[in-house]
C-alpha positions, -999 to 999 in steps of 0.1 A, spaced: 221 4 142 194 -25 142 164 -17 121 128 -17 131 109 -50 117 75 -65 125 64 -101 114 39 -106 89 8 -116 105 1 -157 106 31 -164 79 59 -152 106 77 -135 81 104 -111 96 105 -81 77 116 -47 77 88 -29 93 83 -7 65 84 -16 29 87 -2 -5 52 10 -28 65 4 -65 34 22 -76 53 50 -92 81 29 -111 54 15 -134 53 43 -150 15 60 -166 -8 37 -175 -48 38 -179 -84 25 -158 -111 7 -175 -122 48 -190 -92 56 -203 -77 76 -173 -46 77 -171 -25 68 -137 8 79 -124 30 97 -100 49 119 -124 77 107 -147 95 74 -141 131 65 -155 140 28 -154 174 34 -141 166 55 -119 137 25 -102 165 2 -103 192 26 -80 160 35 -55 156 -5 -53 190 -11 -50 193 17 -25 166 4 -6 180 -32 -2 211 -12 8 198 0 42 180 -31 51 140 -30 33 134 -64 23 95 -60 14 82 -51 -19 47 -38 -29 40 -40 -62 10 -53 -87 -1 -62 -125 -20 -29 -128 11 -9 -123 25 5 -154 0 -29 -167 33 -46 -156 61 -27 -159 66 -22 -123 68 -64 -120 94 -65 -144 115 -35 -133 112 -54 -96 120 -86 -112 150 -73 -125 164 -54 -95 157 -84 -71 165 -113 -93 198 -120 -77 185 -121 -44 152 -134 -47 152 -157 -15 161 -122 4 135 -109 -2 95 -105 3 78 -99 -29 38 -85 -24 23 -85 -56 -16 -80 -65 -41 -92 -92 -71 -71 -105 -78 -61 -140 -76 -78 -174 -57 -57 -196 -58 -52 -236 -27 -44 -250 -41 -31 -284 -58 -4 -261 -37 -4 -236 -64 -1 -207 -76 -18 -183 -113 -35 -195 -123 -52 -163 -130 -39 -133 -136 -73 -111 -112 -101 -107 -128 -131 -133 -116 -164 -116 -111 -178 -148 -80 -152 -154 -64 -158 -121 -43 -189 -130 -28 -166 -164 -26 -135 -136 0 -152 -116 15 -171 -144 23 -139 -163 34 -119 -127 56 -146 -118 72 -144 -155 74 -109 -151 91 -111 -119 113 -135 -129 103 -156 -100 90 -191 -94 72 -180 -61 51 -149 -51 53 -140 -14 19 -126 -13 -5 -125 -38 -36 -97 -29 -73 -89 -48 -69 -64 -61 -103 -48 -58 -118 -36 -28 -151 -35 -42 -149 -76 -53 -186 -94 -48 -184 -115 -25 -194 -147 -38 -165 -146 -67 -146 -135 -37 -149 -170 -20 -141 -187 -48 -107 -167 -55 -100 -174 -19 -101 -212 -26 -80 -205 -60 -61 -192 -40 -56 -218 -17 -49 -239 -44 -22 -218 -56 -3 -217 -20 -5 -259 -23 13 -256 -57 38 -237 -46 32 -207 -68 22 -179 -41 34 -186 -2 4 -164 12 -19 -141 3 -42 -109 9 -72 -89 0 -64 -48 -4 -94 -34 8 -110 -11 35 -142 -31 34 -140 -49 71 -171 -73 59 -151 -85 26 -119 -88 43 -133 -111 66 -143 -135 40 -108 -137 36 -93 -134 72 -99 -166 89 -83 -190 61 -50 -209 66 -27 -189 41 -45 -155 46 -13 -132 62 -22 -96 55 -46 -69 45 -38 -37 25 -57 -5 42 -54 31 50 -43 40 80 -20 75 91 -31 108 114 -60 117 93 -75 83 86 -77 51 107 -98 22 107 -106 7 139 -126 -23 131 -97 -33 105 -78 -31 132 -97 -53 152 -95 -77 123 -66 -80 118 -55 -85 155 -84 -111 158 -72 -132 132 -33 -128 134 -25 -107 99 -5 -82 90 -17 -43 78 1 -38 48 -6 6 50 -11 18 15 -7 57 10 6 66 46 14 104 31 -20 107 18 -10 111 -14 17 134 -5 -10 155 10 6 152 48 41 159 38 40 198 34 40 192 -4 9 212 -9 -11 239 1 -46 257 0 -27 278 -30 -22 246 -49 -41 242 -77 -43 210 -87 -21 181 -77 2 165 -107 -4 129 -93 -38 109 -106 -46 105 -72 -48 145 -68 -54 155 -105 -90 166 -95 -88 176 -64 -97 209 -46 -73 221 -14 -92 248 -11 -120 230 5 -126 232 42 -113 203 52 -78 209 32 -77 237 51 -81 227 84 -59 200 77 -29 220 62 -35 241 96 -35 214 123 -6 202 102 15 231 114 8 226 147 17 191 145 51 200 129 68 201 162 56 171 179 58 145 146 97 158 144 109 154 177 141 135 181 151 152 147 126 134 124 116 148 92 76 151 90 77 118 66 90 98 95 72 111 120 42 104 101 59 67 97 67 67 134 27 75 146 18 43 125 38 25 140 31 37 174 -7 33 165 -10 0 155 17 -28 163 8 -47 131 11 -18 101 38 -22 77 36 13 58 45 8 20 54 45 12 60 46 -28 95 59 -38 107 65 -73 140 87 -64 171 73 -41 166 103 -17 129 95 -9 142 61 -2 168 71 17 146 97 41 117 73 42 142 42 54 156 65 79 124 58 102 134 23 105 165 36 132 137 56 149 110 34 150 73 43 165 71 80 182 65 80 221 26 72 232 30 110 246 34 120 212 10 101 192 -20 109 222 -10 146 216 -14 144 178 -49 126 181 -60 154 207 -53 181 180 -63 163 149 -91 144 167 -119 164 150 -105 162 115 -97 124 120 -119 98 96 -125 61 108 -118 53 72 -138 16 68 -159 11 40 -193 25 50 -180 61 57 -156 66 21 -180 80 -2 -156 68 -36 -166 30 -20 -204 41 -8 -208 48 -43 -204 14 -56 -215 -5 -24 -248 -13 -46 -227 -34 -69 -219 -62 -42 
């Protein structure tokens, strides 16, 4: 059976339509205060067989970034897909200056001046000689720095370093100051049943890019992996988070209503969750993270089924439509809180 691809905004890229987050296979590593970040223990072999399985059924995009594991994740990619580098689509994304003697990041904005030893070091790392797309890293980037890096990063595409390039953010206004320029293909943003973001959206079909869809399962918080009993979730993303607040609640109960309707046609709830992005916006490319061949495997299984029925997804926004968040910048209070900055 033919999988489900989508083309990647203004670069034409074909690519499977949903790619591969290699968040988790960078193993722990820790912010700018010493937090530490990751989805649980990682095993190296293991990364390499979920990569391997994942080139197996047909993914050819890979989302990746320096922060990860403060490049392990790079290098675990660059070894899986060095063989078949021209096969493949390789997103990678630069943020954070990183000390190895403390082995934090120490930065929290992108300093031009480190970009040129940024992509130096992640194409090194990824034993490649090209980047596919290269994306800021940090939705939060002022925006006069930001024009800059966009010209950088223009620079870079003309010296055949990077192809194209992004800007992961759910900041409409900043993306913007990227959208309109020749090599700009894509924007990383939330989007699944409980979040959306029109005007990015909007953007994006204005200017002919992509929506690379970080965190599609919410953190895992859509799948049925937890519950109003849960304490705390293991992953950093969850570690302090209460489900016992109302809106946990309401969402682990509309949840069970949806269960039916998001696994119709025998879809698990992962792929029906897949399947409404799809079905929502004709320019998301979900990057669910895997770490394990069977999350691979059941996530890649969407790409046979493709989007859900417009039935379907106009039925799930009736139910969740009071519990569903126009996630942009303005209305996330973790981004409202350092809107100040720039």
């Amino acid at each position: 059976m033919e999988l489900y691809t989508r083309r990647l905004g203004k670069s034409n890229i074909k690519v499977s339509a949903m790619g591969m987050g290699c968040f988790a296979i960078g193993g722990s590593f820790k912010n700018k205060d010493g937090q530490i970040y990751a989805y649980g223990n990682v095993n190296d072999n293991e990364s390499l067989e979920t990569i391997h399985k994942a080139l197996e059924i047909g993914i050819n995009l890979f989302d990746t970034a320096e922060a990860y594991g403060h490049g392990h994740s790079e290098e675990v990619l660059g070894q899986a897909l060095k063989e078949i580098r021209d096969d493949v689509v390789i997103a990678t994304k630069f943020r954070s200056v990183y000390d190895p003697k403390t082995q934090q990041n120490v930065e929290k904005s992108v300093i031009l001046e480190k970009l040129r030893e940024s992509v130096t070091k992640s194409l090194k790392r990824l034993k490649t000689d090209y980047i596919d797309i290269y994306q800021l890293h940090n939705a939060r980037q002022d925006s006069s720095s930001a024009l800059l890096i966009r010209d950088c990063l223009e620079e870079l595409v003309d010296e055949g370093k990077i192809r194209y390039y992004g800007w992961s953010t759910d900041d409409v206004s900043r993306a913007e100051q990227f959208a309109k320029s020749k090599h700009c293909t894509a924007i990383q943003y939330v989007l699944t049943i409980t979040r959306i973001n029109t005007p990015m959206a909007k953007l994006c079909e204005e200017n002919n890019l992509a929506g690379i869809i970080r965190s599609p399962f919410a953190s895992g918080t859509l799948t049925g992996k937890y519950t109003k009993d849960t304490k705390r979730g293991p992953d950093h993303m969850l570690s302090k988070t209460d489900f016992t607040t109302e809106r946990y609640i309401k969402t682990f109960q509309v949840l069970d209503q949806l269960k039916e309707l998001l696994t119709e046609q025998g879809r698990t709830l992962v792929q029906g969750i897949l399947g409404y992005i799809w079905a929502k916006n004709d320019r998301a490319i979900p990057i669910p993270g895997a770490k394990t061949v069977d999350q691979i495997t059941e996530n890649a299984k969407s790409l046979e089924l493709g989007p859900i029925s417009q039935r379907i997804m106009g039925e799930i926004d009736s139910i969740f439509s009071e519990l569903q968040l126009d996630f942009s910048y303005d209305n996330f209070a973790y981004y409202k809180e350092d809107k100040k900055d720039g």
